[in-house]
C-alpha positions as CSV (number, residue, x, y, z in Angstrom):
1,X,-130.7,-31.8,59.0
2,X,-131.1,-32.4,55.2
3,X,-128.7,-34.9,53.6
4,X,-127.7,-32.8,51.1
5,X,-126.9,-29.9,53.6
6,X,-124.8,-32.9,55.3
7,X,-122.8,-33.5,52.2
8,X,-122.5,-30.2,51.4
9,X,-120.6,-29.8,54.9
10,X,-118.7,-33.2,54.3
11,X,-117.5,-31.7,50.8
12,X,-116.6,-28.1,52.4
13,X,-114.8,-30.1,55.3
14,X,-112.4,-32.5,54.0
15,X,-111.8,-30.9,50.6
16,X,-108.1,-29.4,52.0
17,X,-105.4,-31.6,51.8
18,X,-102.0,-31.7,51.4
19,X,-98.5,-31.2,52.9
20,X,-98.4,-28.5,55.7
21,X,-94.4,-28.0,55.7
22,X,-92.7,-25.5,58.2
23,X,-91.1,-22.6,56.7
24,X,-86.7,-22.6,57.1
25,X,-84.8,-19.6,57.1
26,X,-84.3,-19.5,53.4
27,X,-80.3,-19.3,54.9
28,X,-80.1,-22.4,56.3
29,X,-80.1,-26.0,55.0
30,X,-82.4,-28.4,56.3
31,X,-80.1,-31.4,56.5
32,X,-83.5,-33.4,56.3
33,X,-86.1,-33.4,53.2
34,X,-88.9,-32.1,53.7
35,X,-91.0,-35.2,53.3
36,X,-92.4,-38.6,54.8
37,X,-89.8,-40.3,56.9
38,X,-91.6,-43.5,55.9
39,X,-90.0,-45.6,52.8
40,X,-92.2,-48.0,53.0
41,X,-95.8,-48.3,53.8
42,X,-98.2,-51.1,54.5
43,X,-102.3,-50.5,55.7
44,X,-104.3,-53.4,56.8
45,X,-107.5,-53.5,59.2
46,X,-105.2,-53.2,62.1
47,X,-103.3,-50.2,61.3
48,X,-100.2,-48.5,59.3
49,X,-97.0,-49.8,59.5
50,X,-93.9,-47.6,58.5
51,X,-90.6,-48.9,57.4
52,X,-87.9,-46.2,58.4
53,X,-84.6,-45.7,56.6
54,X,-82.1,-43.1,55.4
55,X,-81.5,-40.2,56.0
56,X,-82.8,-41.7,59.7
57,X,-82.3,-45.1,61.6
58,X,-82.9,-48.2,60.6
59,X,-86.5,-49.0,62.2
60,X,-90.4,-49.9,62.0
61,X,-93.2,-47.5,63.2
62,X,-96.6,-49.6,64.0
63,X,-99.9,-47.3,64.5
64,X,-102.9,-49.0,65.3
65,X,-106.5,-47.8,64.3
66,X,-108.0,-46.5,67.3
67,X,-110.3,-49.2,68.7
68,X,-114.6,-47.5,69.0
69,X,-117.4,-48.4,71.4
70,X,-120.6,-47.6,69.6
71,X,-123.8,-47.6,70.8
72,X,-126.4,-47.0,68.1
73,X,-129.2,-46.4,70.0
74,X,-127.1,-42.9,71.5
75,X,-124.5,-42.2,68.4
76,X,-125.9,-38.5,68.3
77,X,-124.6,-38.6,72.1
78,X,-120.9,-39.0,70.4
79,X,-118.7,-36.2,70.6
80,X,-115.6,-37.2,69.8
81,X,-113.9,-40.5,67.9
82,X,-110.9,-41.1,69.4
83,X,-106.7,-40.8,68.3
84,X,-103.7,-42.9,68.3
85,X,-100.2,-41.9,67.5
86,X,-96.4,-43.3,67.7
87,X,-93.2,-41.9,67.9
88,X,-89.6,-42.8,68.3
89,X,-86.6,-40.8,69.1
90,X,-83.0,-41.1,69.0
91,X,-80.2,-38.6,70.7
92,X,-77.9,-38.0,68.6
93,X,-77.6,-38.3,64.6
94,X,-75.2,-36.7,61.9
95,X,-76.5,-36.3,58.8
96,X,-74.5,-36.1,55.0
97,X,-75.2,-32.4,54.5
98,X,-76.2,-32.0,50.1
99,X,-72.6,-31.7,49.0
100,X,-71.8,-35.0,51.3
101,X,-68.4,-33.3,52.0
102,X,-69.7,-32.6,55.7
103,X,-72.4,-33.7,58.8
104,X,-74.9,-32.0,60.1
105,X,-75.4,-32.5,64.3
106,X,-78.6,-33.6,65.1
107,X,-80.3,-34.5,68.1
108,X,-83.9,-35.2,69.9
109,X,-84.6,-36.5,66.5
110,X,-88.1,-37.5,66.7
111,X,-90.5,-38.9,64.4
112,X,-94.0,-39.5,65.2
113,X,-97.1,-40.8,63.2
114,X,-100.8,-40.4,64.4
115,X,-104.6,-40.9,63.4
116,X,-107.0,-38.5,63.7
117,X,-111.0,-38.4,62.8
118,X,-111.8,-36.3,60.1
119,X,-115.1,-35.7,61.1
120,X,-115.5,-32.0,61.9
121,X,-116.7,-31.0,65.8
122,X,-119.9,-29.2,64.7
123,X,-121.1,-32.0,62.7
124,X,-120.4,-34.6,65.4
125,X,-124.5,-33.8,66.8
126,X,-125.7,-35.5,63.6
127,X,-123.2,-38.6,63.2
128,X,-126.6,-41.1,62.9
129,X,-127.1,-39.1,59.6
130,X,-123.7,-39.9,57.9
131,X,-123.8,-43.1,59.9
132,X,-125.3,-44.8,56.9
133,X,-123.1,-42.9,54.5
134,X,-119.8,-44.7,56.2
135,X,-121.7,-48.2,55.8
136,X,-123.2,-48.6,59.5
137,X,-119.5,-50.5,61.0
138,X,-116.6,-48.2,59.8
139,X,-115.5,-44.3,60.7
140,X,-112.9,-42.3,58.5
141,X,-109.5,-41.3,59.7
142,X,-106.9,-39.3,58.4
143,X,-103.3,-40.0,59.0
144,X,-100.3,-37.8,59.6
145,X,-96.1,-38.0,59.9
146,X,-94.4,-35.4,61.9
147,X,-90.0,-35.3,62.6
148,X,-89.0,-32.5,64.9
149,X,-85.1,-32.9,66.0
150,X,-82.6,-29.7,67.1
151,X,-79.9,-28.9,65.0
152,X,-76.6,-27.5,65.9
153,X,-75.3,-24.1,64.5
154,X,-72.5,-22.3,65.1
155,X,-72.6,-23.1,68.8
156,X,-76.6,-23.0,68.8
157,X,-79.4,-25.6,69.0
158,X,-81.9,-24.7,66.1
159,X,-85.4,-26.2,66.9
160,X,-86.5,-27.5,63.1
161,X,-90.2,-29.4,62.7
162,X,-92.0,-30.5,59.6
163,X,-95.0,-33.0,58.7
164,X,-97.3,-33.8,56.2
165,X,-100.0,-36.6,55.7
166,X,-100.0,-40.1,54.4
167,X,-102.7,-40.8,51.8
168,X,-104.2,-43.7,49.8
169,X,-102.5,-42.7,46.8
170,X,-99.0,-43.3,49.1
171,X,-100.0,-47.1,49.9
172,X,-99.0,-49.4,46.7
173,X,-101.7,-52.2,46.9
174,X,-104.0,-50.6,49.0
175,X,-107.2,-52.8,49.3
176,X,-110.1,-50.9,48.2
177,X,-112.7,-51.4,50.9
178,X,-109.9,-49.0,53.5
179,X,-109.4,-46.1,51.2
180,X,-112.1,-43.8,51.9
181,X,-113.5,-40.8,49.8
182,X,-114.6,-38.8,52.7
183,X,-114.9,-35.3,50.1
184,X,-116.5,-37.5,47.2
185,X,-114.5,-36.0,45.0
186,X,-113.4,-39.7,43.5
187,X,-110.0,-39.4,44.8
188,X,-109.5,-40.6,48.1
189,X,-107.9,-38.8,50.7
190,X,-108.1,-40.8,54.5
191,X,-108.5,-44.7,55.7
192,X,-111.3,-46.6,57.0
193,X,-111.0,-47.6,60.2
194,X,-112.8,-51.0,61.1
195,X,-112.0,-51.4,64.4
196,X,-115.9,-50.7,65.9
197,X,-116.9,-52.5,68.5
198,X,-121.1,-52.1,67.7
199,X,-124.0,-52.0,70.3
200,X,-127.2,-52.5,69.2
């Protein structure tokens, strides 16, 4: 395959971002914002760490960068790069509802964070290709936030979910050499994972 045709797919692949937020019943308050439950955020070479607070509990999420074998001598034999995610739940919770006059029942509150390669599955055949693009020792990873919790109304358990993604432009301080411009578009939009264990 022609490089250009590969950066033409590369472009076309990971050129859509942004928040993917469920729809509520225009009705009903969401007792939670629809954004990252993360009020903090710290990347290194090891991973993401989340710092946790209101409107949820007090806590710290860790999410290591999946760890990669690679051989170079078979990379075109690689068909998948592999996940990671954490998540942490909590029964019961009552929120402040917006006029903070009242609480909103919560519980199965769940927040979860996760990794995922943003390499596509139908380029995966010519990796050794793009292999020099990502500088021989590093694969691009996107990462995500999810809460799901079940909400009492009326004498009903509502099932509510929403996530979004976590971006460079999210990390104050971000070192340069882990935020990666997988679209080449100049803004970047996932991480660099390091943590490639090389065969040669």
């Amino acid at each position: 395959m022609q490089r250009n045709t590969i950066l033409l797919f590369l472009f076309l692949s990971f050129s859509t971002f942004g928040y993917l937020i469920e729809d509520h019943e225009r009705d009903v308050f969401s007792p939670l914002p629809d954004k990252s439950p993360c009020t903090d955020l710290f990347v290194d070479e090891d991973g993401i760490t989340c710092k946790v607070g209101e409107p949820f509990w007090d806590t710290l999420l860790f999410l290591p960068f999946p760890n990669l074998y690679i051989n170079e001598k078979e990379i075109d034999a690689i068909r998948a790069f592999p996940s990671s995610s954490v998540s942490e739940t909590v029964d019961f919770l009552k929120i402040p509802t917006m006029e903070s006059t009242s609480f909103s029942d919560l519980k199965r509150v769940r927040i979860t964070l996760s990794l995922q390669p943003v390499t596509p599955t139908y380029l995966m055949p010519y990796i050794s290709d793009i292999w020099g693009f990502w500088g021989g020792n590093r694969v691009p990873y996107q990462s995500r936030w999810e809460v799901s919790y079940l909400r009492l109304v009326d004498d009903e358990w509502e099932e509510h979910r929403y996530f979004g993604r976590i971006s460079p432009a999210d990390i104050s301080d971000l070192p340069d050499h882990l935020a990666a411009d997988v679209d080449y578009n100049g803004v970047p939009s996932a991480f660099w994972n390091y943590q490639v264990e090389l065969n040669k």
